[in-house]
N, CA and C atoms as an extended XYZ file, in Angstrom:
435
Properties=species:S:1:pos:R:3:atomname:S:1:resname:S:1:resid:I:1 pbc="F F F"
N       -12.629       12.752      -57.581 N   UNK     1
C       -13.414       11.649      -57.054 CA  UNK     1
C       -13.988       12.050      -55.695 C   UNK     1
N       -15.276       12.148      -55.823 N   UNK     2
C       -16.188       12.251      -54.239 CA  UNK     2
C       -15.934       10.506      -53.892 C   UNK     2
N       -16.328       10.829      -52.422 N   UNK     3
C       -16.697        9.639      -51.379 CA  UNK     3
C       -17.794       10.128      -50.964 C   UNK     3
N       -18.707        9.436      -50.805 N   UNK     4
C       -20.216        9.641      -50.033 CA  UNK     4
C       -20.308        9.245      -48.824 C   UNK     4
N       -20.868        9.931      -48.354 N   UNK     5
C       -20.612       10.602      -46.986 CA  UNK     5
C       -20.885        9.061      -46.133 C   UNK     5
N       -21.537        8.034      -46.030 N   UNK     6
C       -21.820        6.908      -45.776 CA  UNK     6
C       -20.785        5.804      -45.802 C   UNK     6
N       -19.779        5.876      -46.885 N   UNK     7
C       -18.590        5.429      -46.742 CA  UNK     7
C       -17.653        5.394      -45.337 C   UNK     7
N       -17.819        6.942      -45.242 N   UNK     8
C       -17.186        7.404      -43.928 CA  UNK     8
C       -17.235        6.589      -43.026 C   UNK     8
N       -19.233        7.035      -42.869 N   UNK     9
C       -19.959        6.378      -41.337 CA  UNK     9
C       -19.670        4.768      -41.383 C   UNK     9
N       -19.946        3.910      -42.267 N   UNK    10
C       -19.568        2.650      -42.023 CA  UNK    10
C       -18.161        2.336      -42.036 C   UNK    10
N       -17.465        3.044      -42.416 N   UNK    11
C       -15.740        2.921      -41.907 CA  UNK    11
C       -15.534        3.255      -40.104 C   UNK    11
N       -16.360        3.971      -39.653 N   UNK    12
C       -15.843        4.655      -38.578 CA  UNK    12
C       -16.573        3.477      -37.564 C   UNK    12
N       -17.655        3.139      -38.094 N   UNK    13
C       -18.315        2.044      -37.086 CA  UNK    13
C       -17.600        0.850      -36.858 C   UNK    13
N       -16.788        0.533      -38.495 N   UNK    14
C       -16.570       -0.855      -38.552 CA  UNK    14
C       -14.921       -0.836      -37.489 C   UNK    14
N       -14.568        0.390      -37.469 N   UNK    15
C       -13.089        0.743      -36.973 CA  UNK    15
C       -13.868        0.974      -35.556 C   UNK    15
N       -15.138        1.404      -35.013 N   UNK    16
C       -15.340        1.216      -33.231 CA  UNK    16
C       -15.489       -0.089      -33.128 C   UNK    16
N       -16.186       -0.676      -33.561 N   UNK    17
C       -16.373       -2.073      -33.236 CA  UNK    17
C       -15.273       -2.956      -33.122 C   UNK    17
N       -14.230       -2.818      -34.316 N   UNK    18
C       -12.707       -3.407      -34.274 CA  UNK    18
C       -11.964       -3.581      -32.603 C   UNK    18
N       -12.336       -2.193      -32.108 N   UNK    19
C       -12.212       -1.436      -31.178 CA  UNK    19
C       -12.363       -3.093      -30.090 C   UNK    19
N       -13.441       -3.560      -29.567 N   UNK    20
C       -14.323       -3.972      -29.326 CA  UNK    20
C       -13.237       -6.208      -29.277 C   UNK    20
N       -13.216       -6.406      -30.586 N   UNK    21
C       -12.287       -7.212      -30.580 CA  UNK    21
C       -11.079       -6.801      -30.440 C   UNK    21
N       -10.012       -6.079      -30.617 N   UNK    22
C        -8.560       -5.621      -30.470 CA  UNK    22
C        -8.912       -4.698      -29.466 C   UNK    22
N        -8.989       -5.583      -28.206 N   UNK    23
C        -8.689       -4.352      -26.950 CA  UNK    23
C        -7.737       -3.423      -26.871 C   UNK    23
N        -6.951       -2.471      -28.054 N   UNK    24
C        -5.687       -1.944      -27.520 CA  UNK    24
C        -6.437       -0.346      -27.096 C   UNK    24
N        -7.412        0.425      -27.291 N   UNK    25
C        -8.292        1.656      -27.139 CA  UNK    25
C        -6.873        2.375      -27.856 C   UNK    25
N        -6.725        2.622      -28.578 N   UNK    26
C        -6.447        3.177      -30.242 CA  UNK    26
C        -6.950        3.276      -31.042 C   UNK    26
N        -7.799        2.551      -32.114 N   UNK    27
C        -8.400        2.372      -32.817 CA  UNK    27
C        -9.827        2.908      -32.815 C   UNK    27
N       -10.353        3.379      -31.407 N   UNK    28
C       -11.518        3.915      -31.498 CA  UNK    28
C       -11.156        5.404      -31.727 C   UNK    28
N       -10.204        5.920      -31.583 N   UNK    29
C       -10.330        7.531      -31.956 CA  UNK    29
C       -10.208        7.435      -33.261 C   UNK    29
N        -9.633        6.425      -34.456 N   UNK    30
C        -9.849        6.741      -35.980 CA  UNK    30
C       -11.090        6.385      -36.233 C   UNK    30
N       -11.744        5.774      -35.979 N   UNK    31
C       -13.024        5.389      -35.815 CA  UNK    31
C       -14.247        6.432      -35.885 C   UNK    31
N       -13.641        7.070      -34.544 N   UNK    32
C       -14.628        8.479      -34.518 CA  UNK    32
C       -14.320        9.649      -35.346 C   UNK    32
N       -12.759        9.922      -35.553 N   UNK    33
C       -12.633       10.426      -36.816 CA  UNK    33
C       -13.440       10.389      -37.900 C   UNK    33
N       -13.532        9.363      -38.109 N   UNK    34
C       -14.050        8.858      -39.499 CA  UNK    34
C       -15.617        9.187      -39.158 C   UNK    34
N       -16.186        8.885      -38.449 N   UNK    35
C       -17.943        9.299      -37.864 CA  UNK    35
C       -18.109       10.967      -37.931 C   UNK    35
N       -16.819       11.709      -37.228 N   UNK    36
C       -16.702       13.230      -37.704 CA  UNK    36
C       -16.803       13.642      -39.462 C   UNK    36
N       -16.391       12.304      -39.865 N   UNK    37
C       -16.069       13.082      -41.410 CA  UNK    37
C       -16.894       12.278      -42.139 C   UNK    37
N       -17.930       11.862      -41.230 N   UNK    38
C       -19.001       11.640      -42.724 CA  UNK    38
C       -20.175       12.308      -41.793 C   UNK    38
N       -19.993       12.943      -40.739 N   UNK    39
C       -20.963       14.075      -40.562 CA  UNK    39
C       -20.311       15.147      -41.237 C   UNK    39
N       -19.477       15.660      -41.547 N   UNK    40
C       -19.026       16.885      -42.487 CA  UNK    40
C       -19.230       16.531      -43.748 C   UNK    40
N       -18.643       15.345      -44.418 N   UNK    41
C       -19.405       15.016      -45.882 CA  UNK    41
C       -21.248       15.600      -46.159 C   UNK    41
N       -21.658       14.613      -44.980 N   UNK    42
C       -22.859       15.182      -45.427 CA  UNK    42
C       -23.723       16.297      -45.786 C   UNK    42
N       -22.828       17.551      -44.507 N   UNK    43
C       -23.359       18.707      -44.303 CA  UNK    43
C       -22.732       19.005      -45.348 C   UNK    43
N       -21.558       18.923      -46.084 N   UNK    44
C       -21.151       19.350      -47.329 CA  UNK    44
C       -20.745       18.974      -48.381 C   UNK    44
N       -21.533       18.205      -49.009 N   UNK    45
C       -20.976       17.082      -50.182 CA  UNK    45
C       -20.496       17.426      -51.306 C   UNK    45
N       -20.405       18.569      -51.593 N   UNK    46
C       -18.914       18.389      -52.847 CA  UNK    46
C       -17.287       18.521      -51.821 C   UNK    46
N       -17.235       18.565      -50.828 N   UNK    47
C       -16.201       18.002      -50.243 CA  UNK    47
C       -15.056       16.974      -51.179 C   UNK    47
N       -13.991       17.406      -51.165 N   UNK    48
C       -13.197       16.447      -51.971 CA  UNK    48
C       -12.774       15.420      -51.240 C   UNK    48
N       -11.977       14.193      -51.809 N   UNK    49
C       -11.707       13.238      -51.020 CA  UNK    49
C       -10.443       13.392      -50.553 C   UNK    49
N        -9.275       14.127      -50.968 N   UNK    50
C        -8.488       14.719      -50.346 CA  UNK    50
C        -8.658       15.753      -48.969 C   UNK    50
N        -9.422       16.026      -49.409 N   UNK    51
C        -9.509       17.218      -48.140 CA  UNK    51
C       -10.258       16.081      -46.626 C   UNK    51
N       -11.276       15.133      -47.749 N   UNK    52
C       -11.884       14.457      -46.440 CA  UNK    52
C       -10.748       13.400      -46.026 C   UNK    52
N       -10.013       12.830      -46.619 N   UNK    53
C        -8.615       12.044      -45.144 CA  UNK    53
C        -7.827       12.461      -45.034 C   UNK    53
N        -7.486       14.362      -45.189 N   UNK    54
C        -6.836       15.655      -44.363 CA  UNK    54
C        -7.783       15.462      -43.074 C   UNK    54
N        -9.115       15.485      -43.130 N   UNK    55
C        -9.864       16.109      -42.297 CA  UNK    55
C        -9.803       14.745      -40.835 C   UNK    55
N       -10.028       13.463      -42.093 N   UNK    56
C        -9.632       12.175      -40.880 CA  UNK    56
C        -8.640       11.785      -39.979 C   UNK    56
N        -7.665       12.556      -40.668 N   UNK    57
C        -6.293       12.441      -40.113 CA  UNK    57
C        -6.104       13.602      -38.915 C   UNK    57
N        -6.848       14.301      -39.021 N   UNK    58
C        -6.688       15.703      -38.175 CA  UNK    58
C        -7.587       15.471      -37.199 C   UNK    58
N        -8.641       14.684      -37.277 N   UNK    59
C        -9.621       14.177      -36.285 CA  UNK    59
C        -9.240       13.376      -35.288 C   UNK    59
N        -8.490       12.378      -36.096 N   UNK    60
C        -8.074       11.192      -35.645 CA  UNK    60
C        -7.053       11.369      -34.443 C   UNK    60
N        -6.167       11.937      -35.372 N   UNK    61
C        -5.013       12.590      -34.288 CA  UNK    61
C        -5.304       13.546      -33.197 C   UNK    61
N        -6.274       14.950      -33.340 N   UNK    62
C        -6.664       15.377      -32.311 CA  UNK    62
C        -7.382       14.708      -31.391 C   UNK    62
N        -8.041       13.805      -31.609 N   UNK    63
C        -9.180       13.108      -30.479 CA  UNK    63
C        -7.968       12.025      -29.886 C   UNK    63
N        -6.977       11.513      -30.552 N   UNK    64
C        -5.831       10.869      -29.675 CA  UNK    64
C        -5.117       11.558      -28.918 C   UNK    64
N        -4.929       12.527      -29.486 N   UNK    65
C        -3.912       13.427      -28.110 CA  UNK    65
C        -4.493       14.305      -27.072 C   UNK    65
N        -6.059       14.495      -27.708 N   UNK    66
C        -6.939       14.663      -26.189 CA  UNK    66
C        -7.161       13.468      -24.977 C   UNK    66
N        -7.185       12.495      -25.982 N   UNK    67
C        -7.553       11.468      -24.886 CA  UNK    67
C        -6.022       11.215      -23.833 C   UNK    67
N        -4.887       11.334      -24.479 N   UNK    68
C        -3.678       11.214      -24.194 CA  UNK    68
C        -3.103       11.954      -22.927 C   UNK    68
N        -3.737       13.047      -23.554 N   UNK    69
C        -3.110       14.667      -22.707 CA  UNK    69
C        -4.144       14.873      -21.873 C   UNK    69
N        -5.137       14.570      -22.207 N   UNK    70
C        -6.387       16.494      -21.024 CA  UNK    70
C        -7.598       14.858      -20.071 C   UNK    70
N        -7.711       13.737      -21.015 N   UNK    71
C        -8.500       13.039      -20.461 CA  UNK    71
C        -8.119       11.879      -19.469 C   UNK    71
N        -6.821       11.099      -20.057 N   UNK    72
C        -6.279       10.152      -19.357 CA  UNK    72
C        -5.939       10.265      -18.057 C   UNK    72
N        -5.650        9.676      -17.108 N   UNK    73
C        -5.129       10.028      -15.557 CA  UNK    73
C        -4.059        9.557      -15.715 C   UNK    73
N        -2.716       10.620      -15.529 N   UNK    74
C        -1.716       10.730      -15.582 CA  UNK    74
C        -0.823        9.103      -14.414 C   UNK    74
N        -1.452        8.985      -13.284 N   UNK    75
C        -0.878        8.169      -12.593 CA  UNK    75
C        -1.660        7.991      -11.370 C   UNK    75
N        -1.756        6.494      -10.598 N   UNK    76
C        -2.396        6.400       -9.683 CA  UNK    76
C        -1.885        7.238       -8.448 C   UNK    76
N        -2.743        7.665       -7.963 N   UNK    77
C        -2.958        8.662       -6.121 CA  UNK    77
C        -1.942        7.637       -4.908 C   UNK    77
N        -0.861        7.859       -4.752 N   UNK    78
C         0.339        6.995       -4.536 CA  UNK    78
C        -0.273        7.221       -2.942 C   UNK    78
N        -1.013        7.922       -2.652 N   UNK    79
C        -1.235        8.030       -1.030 CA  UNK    79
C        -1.798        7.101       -0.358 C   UNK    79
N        -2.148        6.375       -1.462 N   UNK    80
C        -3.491        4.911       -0.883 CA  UNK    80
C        -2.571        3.641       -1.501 C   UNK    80
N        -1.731        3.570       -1.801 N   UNK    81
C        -0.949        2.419       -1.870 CA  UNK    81
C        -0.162        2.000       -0.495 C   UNK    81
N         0.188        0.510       -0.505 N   UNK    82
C         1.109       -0.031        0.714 CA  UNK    82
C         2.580        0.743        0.949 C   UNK    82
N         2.916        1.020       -0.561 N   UNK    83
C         4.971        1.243       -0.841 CA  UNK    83
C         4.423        3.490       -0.073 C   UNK    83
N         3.492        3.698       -0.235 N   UNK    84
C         3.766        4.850        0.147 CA  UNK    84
C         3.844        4.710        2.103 C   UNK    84
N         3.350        4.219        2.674 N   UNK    85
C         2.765        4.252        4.100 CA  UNK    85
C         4.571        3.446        4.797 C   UNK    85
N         5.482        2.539        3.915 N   UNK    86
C         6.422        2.173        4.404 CA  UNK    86
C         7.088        2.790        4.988 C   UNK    86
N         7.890        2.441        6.430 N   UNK    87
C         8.660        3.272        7.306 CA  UNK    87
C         8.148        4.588        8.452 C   UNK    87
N         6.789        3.937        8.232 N   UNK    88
C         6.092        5.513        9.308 CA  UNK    88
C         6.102        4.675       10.556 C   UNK    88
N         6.258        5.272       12.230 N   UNK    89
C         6.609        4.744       13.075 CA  UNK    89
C         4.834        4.960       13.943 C   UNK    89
N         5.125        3.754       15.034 N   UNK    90
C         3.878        3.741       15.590 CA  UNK    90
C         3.871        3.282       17.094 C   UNK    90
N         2.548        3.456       18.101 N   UNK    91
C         3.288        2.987       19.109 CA  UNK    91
C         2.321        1.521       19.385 C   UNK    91
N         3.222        0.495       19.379 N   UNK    92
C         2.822       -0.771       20.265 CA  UNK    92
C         1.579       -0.837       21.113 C   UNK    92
N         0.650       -1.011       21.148 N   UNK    93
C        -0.535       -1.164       21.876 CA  UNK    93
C        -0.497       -2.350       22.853 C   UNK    93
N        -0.461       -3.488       21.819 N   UNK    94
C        -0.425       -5.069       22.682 CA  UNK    94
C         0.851       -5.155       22.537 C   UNK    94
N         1.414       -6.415       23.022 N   UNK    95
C         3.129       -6.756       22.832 CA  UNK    95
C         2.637       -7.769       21.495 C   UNK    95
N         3.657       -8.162       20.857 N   UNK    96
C         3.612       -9.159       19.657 CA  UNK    96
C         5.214       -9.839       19.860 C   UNK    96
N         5.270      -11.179       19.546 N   UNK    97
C         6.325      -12.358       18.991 CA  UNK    97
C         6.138      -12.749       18.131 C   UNK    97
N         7.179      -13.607       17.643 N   UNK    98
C         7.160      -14.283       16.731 CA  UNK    98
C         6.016      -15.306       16.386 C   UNK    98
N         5.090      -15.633       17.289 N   UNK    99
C         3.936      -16.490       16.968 CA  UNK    99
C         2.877      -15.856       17.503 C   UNK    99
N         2.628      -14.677       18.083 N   UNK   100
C         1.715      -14.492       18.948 CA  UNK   100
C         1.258      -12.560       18.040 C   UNK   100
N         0.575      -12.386       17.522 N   UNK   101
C         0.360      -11.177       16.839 CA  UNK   101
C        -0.328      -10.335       17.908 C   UNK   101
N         0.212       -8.572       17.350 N   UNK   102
C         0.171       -7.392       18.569 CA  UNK   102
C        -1.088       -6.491       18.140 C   UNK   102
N        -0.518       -5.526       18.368 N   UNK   103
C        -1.812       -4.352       17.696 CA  UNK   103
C        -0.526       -3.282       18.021 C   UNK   103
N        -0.766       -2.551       16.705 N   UNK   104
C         0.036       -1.086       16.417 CA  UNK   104
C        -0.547        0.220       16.495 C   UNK   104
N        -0.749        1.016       16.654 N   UNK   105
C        -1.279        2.473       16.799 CA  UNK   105
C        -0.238        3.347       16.310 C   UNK   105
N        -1.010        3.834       14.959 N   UNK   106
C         0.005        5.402       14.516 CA  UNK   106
C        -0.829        6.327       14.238 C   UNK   106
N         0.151        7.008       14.662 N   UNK   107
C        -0.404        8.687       15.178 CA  UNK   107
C        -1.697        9.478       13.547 C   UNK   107
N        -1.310        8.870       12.131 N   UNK   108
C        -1.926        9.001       11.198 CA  UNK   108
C        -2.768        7.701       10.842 C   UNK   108
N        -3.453        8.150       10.181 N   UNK   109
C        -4.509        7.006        9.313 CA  UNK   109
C        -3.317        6.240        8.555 C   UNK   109
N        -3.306        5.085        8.509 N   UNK   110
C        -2.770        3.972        7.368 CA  UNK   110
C        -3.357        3.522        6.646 C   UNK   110
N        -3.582        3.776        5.401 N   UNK   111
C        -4.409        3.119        4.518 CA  UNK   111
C        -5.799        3.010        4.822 C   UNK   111
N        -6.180        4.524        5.861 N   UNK   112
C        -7.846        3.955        6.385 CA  UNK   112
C        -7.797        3.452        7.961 C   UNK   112
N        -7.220        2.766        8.553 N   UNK   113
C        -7.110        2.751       10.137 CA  UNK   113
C        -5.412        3.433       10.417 C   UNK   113
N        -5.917        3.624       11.551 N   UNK   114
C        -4.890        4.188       12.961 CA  UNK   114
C        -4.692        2.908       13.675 C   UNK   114
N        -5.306        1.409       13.743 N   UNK   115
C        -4.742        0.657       14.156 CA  UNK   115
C        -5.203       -0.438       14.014 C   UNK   115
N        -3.367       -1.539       13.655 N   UNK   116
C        -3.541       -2.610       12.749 CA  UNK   116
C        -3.383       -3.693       13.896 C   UNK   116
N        -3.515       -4.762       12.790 N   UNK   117
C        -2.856       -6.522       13.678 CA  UNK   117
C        -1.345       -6.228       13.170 C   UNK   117
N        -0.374       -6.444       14.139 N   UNK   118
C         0.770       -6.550       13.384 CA  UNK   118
C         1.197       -7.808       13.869 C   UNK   118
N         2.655       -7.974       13.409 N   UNK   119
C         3.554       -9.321       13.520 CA  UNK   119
C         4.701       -9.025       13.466 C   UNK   119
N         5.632       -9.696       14.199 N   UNK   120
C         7.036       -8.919       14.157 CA  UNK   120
C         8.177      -10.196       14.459 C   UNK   120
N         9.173      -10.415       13.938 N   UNK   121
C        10.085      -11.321       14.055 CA  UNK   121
C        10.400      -11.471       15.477 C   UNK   121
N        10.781      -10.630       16.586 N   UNK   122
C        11.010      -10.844       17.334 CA  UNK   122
C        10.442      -10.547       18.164 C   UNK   122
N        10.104      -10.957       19.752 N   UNK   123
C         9.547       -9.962       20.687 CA  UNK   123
C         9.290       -8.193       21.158 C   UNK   123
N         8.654       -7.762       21.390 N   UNK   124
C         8.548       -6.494       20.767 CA  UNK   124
C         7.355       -6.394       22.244 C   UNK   124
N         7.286       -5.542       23.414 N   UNK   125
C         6.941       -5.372       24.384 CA  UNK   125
C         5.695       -3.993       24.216 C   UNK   125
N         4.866       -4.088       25.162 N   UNK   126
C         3.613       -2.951       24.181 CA  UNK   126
C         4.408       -1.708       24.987 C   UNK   126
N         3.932       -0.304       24.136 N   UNK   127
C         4.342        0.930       24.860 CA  UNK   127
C         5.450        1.051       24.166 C   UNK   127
N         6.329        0.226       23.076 N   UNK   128
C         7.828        0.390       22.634 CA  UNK   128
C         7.045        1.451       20.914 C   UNK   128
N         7.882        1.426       20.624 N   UNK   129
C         7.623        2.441       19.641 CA  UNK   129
C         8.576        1.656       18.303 C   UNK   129
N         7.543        1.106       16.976 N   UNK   130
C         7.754        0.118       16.002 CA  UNK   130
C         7.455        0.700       14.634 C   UNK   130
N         8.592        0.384       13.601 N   UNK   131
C         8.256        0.811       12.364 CA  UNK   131
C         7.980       -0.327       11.455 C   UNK   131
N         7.154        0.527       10.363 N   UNK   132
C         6.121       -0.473        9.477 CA  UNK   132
C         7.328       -0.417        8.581 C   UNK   132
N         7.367       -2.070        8.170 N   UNK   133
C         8.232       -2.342        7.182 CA  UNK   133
C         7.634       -3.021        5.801 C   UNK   133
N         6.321       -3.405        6.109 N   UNK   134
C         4.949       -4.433        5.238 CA  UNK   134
C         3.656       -4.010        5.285 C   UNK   134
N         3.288       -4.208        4.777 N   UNK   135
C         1.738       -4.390        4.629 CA  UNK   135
C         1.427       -5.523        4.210 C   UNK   135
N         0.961       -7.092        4.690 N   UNK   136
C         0.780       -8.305        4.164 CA  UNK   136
C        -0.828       -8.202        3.987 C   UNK   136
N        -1.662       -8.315        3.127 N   UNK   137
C        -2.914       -8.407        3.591 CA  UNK   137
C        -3.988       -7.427        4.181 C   UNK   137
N        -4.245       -7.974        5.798 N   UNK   138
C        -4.865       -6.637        6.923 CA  UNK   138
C        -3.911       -6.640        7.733 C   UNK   138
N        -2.690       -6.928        7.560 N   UNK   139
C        -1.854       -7.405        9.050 CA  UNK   139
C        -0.523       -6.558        8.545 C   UNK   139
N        -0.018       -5.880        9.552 N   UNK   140
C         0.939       -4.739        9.419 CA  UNK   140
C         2.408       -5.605       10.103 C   UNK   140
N         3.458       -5.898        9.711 N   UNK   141
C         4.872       -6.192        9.665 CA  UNK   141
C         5.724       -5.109       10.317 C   UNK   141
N         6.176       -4.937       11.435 N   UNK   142
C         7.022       -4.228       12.164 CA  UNK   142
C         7.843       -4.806       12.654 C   UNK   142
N         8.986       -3.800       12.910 N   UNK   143
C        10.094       -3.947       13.613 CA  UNK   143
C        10.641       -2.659       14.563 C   UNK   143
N        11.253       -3.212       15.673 N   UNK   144
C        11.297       -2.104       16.931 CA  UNK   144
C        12.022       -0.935       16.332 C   UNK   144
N        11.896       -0.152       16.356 N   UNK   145
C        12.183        1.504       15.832 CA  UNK   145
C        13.596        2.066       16.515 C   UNK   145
């Protein structure tokens, strides 16, 4: 039993589009599989139908574990997050209290500035030297070092 090569292509469309309603991005690599193997049907149509969903399955699966392995981004750049910048020390510019917010200066960039609004539980005198315990917002959370 042949399959004509058109079978394929409207399987592979109807499986991107699926794509499209079922947000899970799975379903579009069998999809394109299937678009691979009714461009090979065509170029070779006594193709058997065994060999052509060997060929879907081998498509399918390679274009998933490319996307998996060589294309995906393994993990976000942890250098531009808040949890990485926690505990780096800085020096006091203005004084800050409990109601009255300071300004911090550290010796590196934080997230993009060298110097924040901070806030600090207790009185905290400028010139003292304060570690970042937060990032709330734009406003940096210290405590005396």
């Amino acid at each position: 039993m042949e399959m004509q090569w058109w079978i394929w292509l409207v399987f592979g469309i109807v499986l991107i589009l699926l794509e499209l309603v079922l947000p899970t991005f799975f379903i579009i690599w069998f999809g394109i599989g299937a678009v691979l193997v009714s461009l090979i049907a065509l170029a070779a149509p006594s193709l058997h139908l065994d060999m052509q969903v060997l060929l879907w399955a081998l498509f399918s699966s390679g274009t998933t574990l490319l996307w998996f392995k060589l294309l995906k981004r393994k993990q976000p750049d942890v250098r531009w997050t808040a949890d990485s910048v926690i505990g780096e020390v800085g020096l006091l510019v203005n004084s800050v209290s409990p109601f009255e917010k300071g300004r911090v200066r550290f010796q590196k960039q934080i997230l993009g500035n060298e110097e924040w609004v901070c806030v600090a539980a207790s009185d905290i005198s400028s010139g003292e030297r304060v570690r970042l315990v937060a990032i709330e917002g734009n406003t940096a959370r210290v405590i005396r070092a």
